[in-house]
N, C-alpha and C positions, 0 to 999 in steps of 0.2 A: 638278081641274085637272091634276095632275099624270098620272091614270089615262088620261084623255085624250090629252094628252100621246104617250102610253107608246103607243097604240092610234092615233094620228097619223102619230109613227114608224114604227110598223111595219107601216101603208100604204104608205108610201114607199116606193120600192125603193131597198133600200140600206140605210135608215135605219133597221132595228129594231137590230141591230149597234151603230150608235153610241150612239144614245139610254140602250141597258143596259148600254153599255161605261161612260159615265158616269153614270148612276146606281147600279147596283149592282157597278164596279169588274169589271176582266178583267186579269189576270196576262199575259194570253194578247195584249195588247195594247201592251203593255209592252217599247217597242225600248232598245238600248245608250241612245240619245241621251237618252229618257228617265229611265233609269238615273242616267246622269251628272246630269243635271238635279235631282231628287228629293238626289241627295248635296253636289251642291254647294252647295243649298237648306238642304240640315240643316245644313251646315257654318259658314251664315254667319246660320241661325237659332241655333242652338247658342253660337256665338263673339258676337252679340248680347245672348244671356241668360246670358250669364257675366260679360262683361266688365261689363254693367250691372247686373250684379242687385241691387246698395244703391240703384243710383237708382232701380230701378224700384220698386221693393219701397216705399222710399220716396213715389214717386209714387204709388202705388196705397194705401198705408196713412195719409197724410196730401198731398192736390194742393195746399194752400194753402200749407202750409210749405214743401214741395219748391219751390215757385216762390220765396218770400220767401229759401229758401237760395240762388235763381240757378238751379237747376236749368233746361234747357232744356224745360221739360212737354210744351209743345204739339208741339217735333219729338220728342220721344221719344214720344210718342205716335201722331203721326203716321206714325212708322218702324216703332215695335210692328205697328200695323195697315196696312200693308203686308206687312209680315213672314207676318203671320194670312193675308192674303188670297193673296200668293204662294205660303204652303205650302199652303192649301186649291186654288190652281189647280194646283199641282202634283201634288198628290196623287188628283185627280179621277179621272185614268184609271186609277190602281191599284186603289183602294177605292169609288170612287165618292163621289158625291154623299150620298145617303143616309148611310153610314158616317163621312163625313167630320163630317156634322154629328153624328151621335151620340155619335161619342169626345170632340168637343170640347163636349159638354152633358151627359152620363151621368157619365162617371167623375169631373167636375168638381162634380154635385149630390150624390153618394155621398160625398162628400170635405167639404162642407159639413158632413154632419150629423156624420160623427166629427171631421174636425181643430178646432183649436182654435187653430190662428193661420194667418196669412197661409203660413208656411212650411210648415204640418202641409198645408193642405189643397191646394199646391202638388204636393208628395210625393207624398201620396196619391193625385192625381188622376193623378198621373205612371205610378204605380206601377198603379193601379187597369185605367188604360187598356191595358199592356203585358200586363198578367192574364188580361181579358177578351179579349184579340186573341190571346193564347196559347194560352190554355184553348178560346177560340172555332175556333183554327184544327184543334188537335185535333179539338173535338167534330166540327164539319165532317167531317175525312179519317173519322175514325170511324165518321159514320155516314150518311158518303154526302148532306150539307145543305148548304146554303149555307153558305159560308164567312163572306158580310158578314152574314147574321140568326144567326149563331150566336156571333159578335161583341156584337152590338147586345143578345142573349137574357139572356148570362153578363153583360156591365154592368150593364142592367136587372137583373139578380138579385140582384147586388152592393147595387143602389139600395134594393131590394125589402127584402132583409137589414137594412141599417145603417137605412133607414127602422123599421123593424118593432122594433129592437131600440133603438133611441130611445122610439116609441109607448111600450112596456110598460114602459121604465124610466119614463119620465114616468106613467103610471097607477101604478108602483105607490109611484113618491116622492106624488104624490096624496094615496093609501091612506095612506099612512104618514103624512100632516100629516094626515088628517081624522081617524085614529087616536090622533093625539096631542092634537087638540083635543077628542075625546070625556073 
């Protein structure tokens, strides 16, 4: 669907431009007005997940209690995912579509298999994401690639890593209990 898509586009006259401007993100598209838009966006996403972050935390680590505290759930809820879907329209023409969705699913399942609480894997996702866009933007200038699959590459590698080094600890605590029941 989506290849289609992409080959639809850019039939169009006009339209191969916009279609990869948002899917795979243009700097190169990217006016003042947007600028301002994108900061004033983190600003009051940021000022959201500060000012609430017990309730949320809260609400994501127990809904039934949060509510029996009074907490507002459903509008904090509500507001969270606006919040998600405004910085994802926002963010669309810098990074694209593609990227947009990979930072918020890569760094966030890499962060699963090592943290070990609601806050570790916060962090780490936080942390994992800025790594992979760093190192991705590098390798990019470096060696002449795309900037959003070199992105997407180093997360995935991240994933790849912390997966693989789970697997073998898990085989070899295994080894070690079938070892001790010999």
């Amino acid at each position: 669907g989506l290849a289609l898509a992409v080959i639809f586009f850019g039939l169009a006259k006009g339209g191969a431009l916009d279609i990869t401007s948002y899917l795979f993100g243009s700097l190169m598209t990217v006016n003042n007005s947007d600028l301002w838009l994108i900061i004033v966006v983190a600003v009051i996403v940021l000022l959201f997940l500060v000012l609430l972050y017990k309730e949320l935390y809260f609400i994501c680590s127990d809904e039934q209690s949060a509510r029996v505290a009074g907490l507002p759930v459903d509008r904090l809820n509500r507001v969270f995912i606006f919040l998600v879907a405004l910085t994802v329209a926002v963010s669309l023409r810098v990074v694209g579509t593609l990227l947009v969705g990979a930072l918020m699913v890569i760094p966030v399942l890499a962060s699963l298999i090592i943290g070990r609480s609601f806050k570790q894997v916060f962090y780490y996702s936080l942390g994992l994401g800025v790594i992979a866009a760093v190192l991705g933007l590098v390798s990019s200038y470096q060696f002449g690639l795309a900037s959003g699959g070199c992105i997407v590459l180093i997360a995935l590698l991240f994933f790849a890593l912390f997966y693989m080094v789970k697997w073998v600890r898990t085989l070899f605590k295994q080894h070690s209990v079938l070892k001790d029941v010999e």
